[in-house]
N, C-alpha and C positions, 0 to 999 in steps of 0.2 A: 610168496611169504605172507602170513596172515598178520601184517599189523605191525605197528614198531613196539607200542605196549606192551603187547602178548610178548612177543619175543621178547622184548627185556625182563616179564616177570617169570618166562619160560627158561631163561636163563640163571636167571638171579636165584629161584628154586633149586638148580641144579647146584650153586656157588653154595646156599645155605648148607644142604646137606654138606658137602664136603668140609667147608669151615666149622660146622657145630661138631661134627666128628673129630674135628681137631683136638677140640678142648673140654668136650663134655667126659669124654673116659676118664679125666684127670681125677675127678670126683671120686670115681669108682676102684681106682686103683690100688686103695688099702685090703677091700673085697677080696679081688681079684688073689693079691697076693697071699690073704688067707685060706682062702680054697681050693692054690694049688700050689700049694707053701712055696710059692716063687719069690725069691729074693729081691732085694733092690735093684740088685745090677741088671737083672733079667727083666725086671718092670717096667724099668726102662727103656728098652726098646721097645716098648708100643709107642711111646711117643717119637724116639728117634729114629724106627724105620718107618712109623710116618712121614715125620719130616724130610729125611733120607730119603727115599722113595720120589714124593714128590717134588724134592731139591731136580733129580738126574729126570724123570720124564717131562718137568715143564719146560727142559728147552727145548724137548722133538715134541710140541703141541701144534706150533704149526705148521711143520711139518709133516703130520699126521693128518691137520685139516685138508692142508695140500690135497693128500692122496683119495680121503675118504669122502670131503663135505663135511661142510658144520653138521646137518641136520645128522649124520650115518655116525660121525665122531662124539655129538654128541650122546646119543640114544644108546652106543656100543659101551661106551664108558659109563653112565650110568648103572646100565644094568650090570655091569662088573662089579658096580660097587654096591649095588643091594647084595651081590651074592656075597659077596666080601663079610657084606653086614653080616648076614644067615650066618656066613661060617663061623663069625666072632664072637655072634652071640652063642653059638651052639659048640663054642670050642670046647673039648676034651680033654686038651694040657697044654703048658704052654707053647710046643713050635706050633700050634696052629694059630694058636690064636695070635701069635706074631705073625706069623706068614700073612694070618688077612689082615692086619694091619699094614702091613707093608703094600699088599696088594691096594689096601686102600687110599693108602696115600701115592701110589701109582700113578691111579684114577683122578686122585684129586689132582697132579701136575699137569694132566691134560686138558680137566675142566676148567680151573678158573682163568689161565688165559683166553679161553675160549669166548668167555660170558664176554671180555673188555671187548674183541674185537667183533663180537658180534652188536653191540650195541655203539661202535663206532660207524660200523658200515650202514643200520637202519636208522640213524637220525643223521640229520644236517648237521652242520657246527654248531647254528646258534642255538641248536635243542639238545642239546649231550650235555649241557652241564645237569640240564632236572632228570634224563636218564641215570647220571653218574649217580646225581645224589640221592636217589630211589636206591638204587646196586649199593653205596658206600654204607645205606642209613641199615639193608638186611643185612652187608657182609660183616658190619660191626657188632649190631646188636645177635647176630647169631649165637658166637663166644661168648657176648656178656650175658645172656640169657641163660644159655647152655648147660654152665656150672649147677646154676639153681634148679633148670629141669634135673638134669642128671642126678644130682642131689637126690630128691623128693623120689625118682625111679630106682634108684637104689635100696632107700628106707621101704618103701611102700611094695616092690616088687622084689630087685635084687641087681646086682653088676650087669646079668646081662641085658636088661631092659635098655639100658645106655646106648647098646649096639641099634636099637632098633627103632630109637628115636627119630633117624632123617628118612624114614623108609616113607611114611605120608611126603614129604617134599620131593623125592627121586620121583613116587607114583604120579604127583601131580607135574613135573620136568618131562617125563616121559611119555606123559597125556598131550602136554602141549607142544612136544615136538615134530610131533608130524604134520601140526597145523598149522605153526608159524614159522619155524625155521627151514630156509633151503637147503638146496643140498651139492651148490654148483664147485665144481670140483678149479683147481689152479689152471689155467691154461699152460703155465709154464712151470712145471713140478722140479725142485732142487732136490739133488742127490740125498738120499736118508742118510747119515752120518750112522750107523751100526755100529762102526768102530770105537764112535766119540761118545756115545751114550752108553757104548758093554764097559772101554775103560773108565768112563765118569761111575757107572753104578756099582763095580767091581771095585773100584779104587776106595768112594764110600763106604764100603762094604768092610773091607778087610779091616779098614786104620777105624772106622769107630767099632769094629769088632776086635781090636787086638786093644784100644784103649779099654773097652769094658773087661775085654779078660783080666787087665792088669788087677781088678778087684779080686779074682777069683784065687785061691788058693791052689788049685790042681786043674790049669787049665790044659785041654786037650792040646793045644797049640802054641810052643811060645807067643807070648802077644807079640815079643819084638820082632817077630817074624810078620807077623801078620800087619804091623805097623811099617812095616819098611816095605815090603810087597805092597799097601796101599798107596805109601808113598810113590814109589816107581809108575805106578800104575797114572795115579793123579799127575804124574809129571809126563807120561805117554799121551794124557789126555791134553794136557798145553801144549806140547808139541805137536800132535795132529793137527790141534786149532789153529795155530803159525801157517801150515802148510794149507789145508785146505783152502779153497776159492766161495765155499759158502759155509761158514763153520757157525757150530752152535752158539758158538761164545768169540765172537770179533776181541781180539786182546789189543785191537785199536785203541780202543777207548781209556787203557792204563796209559795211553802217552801224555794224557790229559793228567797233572799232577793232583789237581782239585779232584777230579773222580777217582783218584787209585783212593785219598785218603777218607773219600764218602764211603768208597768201598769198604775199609777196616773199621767206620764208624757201622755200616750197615753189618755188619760180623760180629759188633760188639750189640747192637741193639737187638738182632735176632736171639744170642744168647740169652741175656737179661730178660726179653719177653717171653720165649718159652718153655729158658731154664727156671723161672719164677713160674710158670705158668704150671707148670710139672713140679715143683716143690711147695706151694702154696698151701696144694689142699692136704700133703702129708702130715706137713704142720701140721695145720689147722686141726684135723682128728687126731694125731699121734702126742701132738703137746699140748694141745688146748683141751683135747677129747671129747670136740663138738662133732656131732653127727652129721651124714653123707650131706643132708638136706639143709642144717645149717650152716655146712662149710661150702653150698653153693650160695647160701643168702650173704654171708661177708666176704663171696666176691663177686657180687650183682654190683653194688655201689660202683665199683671200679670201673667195670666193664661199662657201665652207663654213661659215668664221666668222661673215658674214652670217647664214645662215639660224641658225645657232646663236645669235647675239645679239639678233635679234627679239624671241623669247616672255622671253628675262630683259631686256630693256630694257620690250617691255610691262607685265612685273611691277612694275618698278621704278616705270613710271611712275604707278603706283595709288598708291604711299607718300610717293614722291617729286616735289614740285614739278619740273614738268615742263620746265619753261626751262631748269631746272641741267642737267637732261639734255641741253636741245639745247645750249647752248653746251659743256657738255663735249662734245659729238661736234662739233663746228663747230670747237672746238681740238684733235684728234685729226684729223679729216679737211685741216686746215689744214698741220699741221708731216707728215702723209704726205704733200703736193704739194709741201711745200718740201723737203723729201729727198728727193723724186722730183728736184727740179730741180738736185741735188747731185752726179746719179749719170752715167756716163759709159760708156764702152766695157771698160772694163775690172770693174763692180760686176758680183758675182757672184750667183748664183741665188739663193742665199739670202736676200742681202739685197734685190734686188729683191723676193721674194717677201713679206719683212718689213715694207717700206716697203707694200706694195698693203695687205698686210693689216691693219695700222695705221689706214690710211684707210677698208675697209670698217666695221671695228668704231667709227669712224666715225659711220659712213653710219648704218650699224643701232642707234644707239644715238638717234639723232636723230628717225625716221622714225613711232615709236609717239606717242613724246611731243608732235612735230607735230601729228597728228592729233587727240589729246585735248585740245588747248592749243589749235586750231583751232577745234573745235565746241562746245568746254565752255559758252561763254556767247553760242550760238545759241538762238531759241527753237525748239521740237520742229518747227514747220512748217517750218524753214528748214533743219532737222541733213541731210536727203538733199541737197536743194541743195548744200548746204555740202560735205557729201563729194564729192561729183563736179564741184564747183571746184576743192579741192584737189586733188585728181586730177589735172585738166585741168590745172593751175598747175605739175604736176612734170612729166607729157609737154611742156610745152609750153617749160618751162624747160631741158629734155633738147634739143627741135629746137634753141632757140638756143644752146645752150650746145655742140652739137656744130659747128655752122655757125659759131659766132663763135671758137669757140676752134682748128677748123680754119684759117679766114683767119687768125689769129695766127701758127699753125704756120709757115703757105707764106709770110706776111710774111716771117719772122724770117730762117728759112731761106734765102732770096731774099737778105736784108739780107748775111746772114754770108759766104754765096758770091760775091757781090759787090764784099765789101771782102776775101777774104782769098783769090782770083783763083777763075777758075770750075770748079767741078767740072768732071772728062771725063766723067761720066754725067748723062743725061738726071734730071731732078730727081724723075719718081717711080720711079725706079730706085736713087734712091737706100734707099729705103727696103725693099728686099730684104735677110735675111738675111747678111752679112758681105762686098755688093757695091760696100758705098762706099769710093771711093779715099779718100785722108787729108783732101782738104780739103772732100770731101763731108760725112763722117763729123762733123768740128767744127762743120761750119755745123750738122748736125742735131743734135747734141749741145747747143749754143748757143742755138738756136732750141727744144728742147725745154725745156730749163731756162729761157727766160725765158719760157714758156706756162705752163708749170706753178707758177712763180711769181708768175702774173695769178691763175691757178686759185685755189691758197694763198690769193691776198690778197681775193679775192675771199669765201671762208670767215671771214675775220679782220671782214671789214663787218659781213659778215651777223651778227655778236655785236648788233650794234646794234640791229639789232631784237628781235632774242632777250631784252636784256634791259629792252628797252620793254614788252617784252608780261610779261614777269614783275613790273614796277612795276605797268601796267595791274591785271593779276590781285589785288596785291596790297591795292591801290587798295579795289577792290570787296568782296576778304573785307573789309576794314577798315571799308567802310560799310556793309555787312551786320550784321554786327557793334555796328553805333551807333556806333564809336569815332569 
């Protein structure tokens, strides 16, 4: 192995590209939908068979390492996903350019657990905290940056440039892979679970595909079909996990009353971050009618303060009972969706930029203290399981939180155009840059404020659990204690 550096910035390369591709298409996505007059409901799965995709392959990651070695798992998976790129950028209509979405985010469920344990295995303990924070300070600033590149690639080039932005970072992951990373395979390889991964990605498949049809007017499929079939399927996938002796998802860890309810708090904040994350920027050009490149400048702020508020929310949470933390960010991220749902065609950059970033710092104040309030009263065998639940519990709360909060969207909108007579522009045209006539504009305006204020409310529930699990905790110091 060439170094513990190399290999941490050989990795962290590989982590960038997949997270910039997470958030950077978001930009671009008004584009898209004008040039292949693809609807809302349908634009949305680039972002949810991203997240989708990646939710089912990051639990067989190491299981994959198992078989192949970091170095052969990494270098395969990368170059999966430049081709990915090529195809996305060079898509013809929309099932391709879904397909390599989906394939993309495949790839990305492989990589980033990968990056954690390989920078676990080449430092010591008391050197992983400056590895972490090197890893935490690109995997953050990737997404806040992202928006703004994407932006500026858009205006200056066009949608598909977006696709080809992580291709310098895979070239340089993939240069330093054969010089720093090994390639030593498990001595002891656990059975591949096929079964647990075809029902987990088959189960996601059907039920966020039968929720999206529910938009559709003339869909090939009843959705209810397709909703009940992914149900059956996801409930095939928990009963395997019961039964198997090394399953992807230990359902141990639900015995633990404090982790089932981090788990539903992790479901609600995946949502929130990248069903906001995916409605953001349609706003922002569709109502404001700010361009690709200034609606990644008003949400740079965000994304910065994010990474800024991580390592002092971590802090906090070592002194601080950790629940107070999450509901104070569950009520900060709550009144940012309700002023988001206040704002109109005429709020200005500023305050847009105020109201996002409100809600990140949020977001990051929430996300440490989850975690520690999650695992704290796991036993040692169950803390990995546990982390890569939760995990799974935020991509996963991401697919449907961009899927369900999408069909809210093209609801609502549909609703407003309807009773306040019909737009003359096709309905994802409306969401171009300063292209909506006046009764386009109201209906998206109308339709975004009452999404944003399901959003909101949906942060305001989530307290309920937050302050279950802080009785819980308390519960326990007090019988520990003898009291």
């Amino acid at each position: 192995m060439g170094g513990r550096w190399p290999a941490t910035l050989t990795v962290l390369m590989g982590t960038i590209s997949v997270v910039l591709t997470t958030t950077i298409v978001n930009v671009a996505v008004p584009g898209i939908m004008a040039d292949f007059d693809m609807d809302q409901l349908h634009a949305q799965w680039l972002s949810t068979g991203f997240l989708a995709a990646m939710t089912a392959t990051m639990l067989a990651s190491a299981r994959v390492v198992e078989r192949l070695g970091q170095q052969r798992t990494f270098r395969i998976a990368l170059w999966l996903f430049v081709v990915a790129s090529l195809l996305a950028a060079a898509s013809w209509n929309t099932p391709v350019m879904i397909a390599a979405r989906i394939l993309q985010g495949a790839v990305a469920g492989i990589i980033q657990p990968l990056a954690l344990v390989v920078i676990f295995q080449v430092f010591p303990d008391d050197e992983r905290g400056r590895a972490l924070g090197l890893y935490g300070m690109g995997v953050v600033l990737a997404p806040a940056v992202g928006p703004a590149v994407g932006g500026w690639l858009v205006d200056v080039f066009s949608w598909r440039a977006v696709y080809l932005a992580a291709l310098p970072f895979c070239a340089v992951g993939l240069w330093g892979a054969r010089r720093t990373l090994g390639n030593h395979r498990a001595e002891t390889v656990l059975p591949f679970d096929w079964w647990g991964i075809g029902l987990l990605a088959a189960g996601l498949a059907l039920l966020l595909g039968g929720l999206a049809e529910l938009g559709l007017a003339h869909a090939w499929i009843p959705p209810g079909w397709l909703i009940a079939g992914g149900l059956v399927l996801l409930a095939g996938f928990l009963i395997l996990q019961r039964r198997r002796a090394s399953p992807l998802v230990n359902l141990g860890v639900f015995r633990q009353p404090a982790f089932a309810l981090a788990f539903v708090l992790a479901l609600v904040y995946g949502a929130g971050l990248f069903g906001s994350t995916y409605l953001l920027p349609l706003l922002v050009q569709g109502v404001q009618g700010l361009s690709a490149t200034m609606t990644g400048l008003v949400l740079m702020p965000a994304g910065l303060a994010l990474a800024m508020v991580f390592p002092v929310s971590g802090r906090l949470s070592d002194h601080w009972p950790a629940h107070r933390l999450i509901i104070a960010g569950l009520v900060l991220v709550a009144l940012a969706f309700f002023a988001l749902a206040t704002t109109g065609p005429a709020t200005g950059f500023v305050v847009l930029a105020a109201f996002i970033l409100l809600g990140r710092i949020g977001l990051g104040l929430i996300l440490p203290a989850l975690n520690l309030d999650a695992l704290r009263g796991l036993p040692d065998g169950l803390m990995h399981q546990g982390s890569g639940v939760i995990n799974f519990a935020r991509q996963l709360g991401g697919a449907f939180g961009v899927n369900l909060f999408a069909l809210l969207l093209d609801w609502r909108v549909r609703q407003h155009l309807h009773a306040g007579g019909e737009s003359s522009l096709a309905l994802h045209n409306l969401y171009q840059p300063g292209a909506a006539d006046p009764a386009g504009l109201q209906a998206l305006t109308r339709g975004f404020a009452e999404t944003f204020m399901v959003l909101g409310s949906c942060f305001v529930l989530a307290v309920i659990p937050a302050v279950a699990m802080g009785v819980r905790h308390a519960r326990v110091r007090a019988n520990s204690s003898g009291l």
